[in-house]
Residue, then its C-alpha position, 0 to 999 in steps of 0.5 A: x489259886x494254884x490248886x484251882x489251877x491245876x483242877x481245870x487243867x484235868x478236867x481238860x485232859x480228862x475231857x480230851x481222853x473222853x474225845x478220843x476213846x468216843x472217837x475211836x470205836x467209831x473208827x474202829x468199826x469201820x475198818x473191821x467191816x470193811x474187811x469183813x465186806x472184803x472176805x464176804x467178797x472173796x468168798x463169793x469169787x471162790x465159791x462162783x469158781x468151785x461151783x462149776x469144778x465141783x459139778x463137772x467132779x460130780x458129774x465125772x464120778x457119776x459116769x465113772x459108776x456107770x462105767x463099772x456098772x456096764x463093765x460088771x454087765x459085759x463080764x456077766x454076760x460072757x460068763x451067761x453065754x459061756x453056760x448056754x452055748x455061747x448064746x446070749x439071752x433075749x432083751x425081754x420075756x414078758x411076765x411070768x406066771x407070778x406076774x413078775x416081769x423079766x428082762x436079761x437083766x434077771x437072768x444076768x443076776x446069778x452072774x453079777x457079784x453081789x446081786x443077789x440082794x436088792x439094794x446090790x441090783x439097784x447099784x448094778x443096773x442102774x446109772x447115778x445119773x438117772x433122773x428117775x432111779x426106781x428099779x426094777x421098775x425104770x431100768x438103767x440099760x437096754x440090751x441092743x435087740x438086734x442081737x437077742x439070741x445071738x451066738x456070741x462067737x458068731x457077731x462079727x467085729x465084737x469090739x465094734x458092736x453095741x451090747x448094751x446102752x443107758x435106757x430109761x424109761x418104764x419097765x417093759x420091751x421098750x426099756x430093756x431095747x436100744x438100738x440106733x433108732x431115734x424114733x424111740x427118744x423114751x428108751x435110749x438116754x444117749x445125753x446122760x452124762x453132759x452130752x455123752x453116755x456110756x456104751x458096753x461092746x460086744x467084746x465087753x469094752x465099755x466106751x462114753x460116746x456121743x449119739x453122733x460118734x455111735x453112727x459114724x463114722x462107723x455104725x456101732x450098732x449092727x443090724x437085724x440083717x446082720x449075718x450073726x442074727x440070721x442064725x436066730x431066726x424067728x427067734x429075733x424080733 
């Protein structure tokens, strides 16, 4: 009797313990995916915050190059015009014999670092925030055209005036022009870095300016009728 007894109370402990340990997984499980939904949650808040920062990073690094590559640009340029008599070239010549086509850009080649490669020509004159980068068949910079030919010395109030802006657009006189005509949308690229794009200066200066800000209140890009074109005469466009 005893010993029945004491077999039953087991058997009801071990039938108790069978209830927990069923039961405990449960709840177990319930709490980890709750914290797991928790993270998921939080995660997602970060992500939705270093998204927008990352962008804006990207975006900042790509117009910093940009920077470089037209402060590269007016470095050559001053060293070209020191060899041809204080003269600049022309935005564009046509095509050559061998059917090559040529722009300032190739005759900036010999004075820019680095360029006598491809791969360098492409990282020189072209801007990472170009929606198409295919030099030398879409240059990333136009030479303001009023000044072809000019006598560097001879431009009055250099740090004011526009050299170089961000073009795009298919190779040819077109891509390698800018000046302040809007009526020219496929050469100028004036939004390219959210709003803004990068400006070299005649005094070799470069600046991120909006389209507005390269009006007024002063007007950055000079004029064919400007005294330091006259000396080129039939030479300008």
């Amino acid at each position: 009797m005893e010993m029945a007894w004491e077999n039953m109370q087991l058997e009801k402990l071990d039938a108790g313990n069978c209830g927990l340990r069923a039961g405990a997984p449960s709840a177990r499980w319930g709490f980890v995916l709750a914290e797991l939904l928790v993270v998921i949650i939080t995660l997602a808040l970060l992500a939705g915050l270093m998204v927008p920062a990352l962008a804006s990073a990207g975006r900042k690094q790509r117009s910093a190059q940009c920077n470089g590559n037209l402060g590269r640009s007016g470095r050559a340029f001053e060293s070209y015009a020191g060899d041809h008599s204080g003269h600049i070239m022309q935005r564009y010549y046509g095509i050559d014999s061998q059917g090559v086509e040529i722009g300032y850009d190739e005759l900036l080649f010999p004075y820019v670092p680095g360029a006598c490669t491809l791969t360098n020509r492409v990282k020189c004159f072209t801007c990472p925030g170009q929606q198409q980068i295919d030099y030398p068949h879409v240059p990333g910079y136009g030479m303001n055209w009023y000044y072809d030919n000019v006598r560097l010395a001879d431009i009055p109030r250099p740090a004011d005036i526009i050299l170089a802006a961000e073009a795009r657009g298919p190779r040819g006189a077109g891509s390698h022009r800018a000046d302040r005509n809007s009526n020219f949308p496929g050469e100028l690229d004036a939004g390219r870095h959210a709003g803004r794009a990068n400006y070299l200066f005649c005094d070799g200066h470069v600046e991120s300016l909006s389209w507005s800000q390269t009006l007024s209140p002063t007007d950055r890009w000079g004029s064919n009728q400007n005294p330091a074109v006259t000396n080129c005469t039939s030479r300008c466009p």
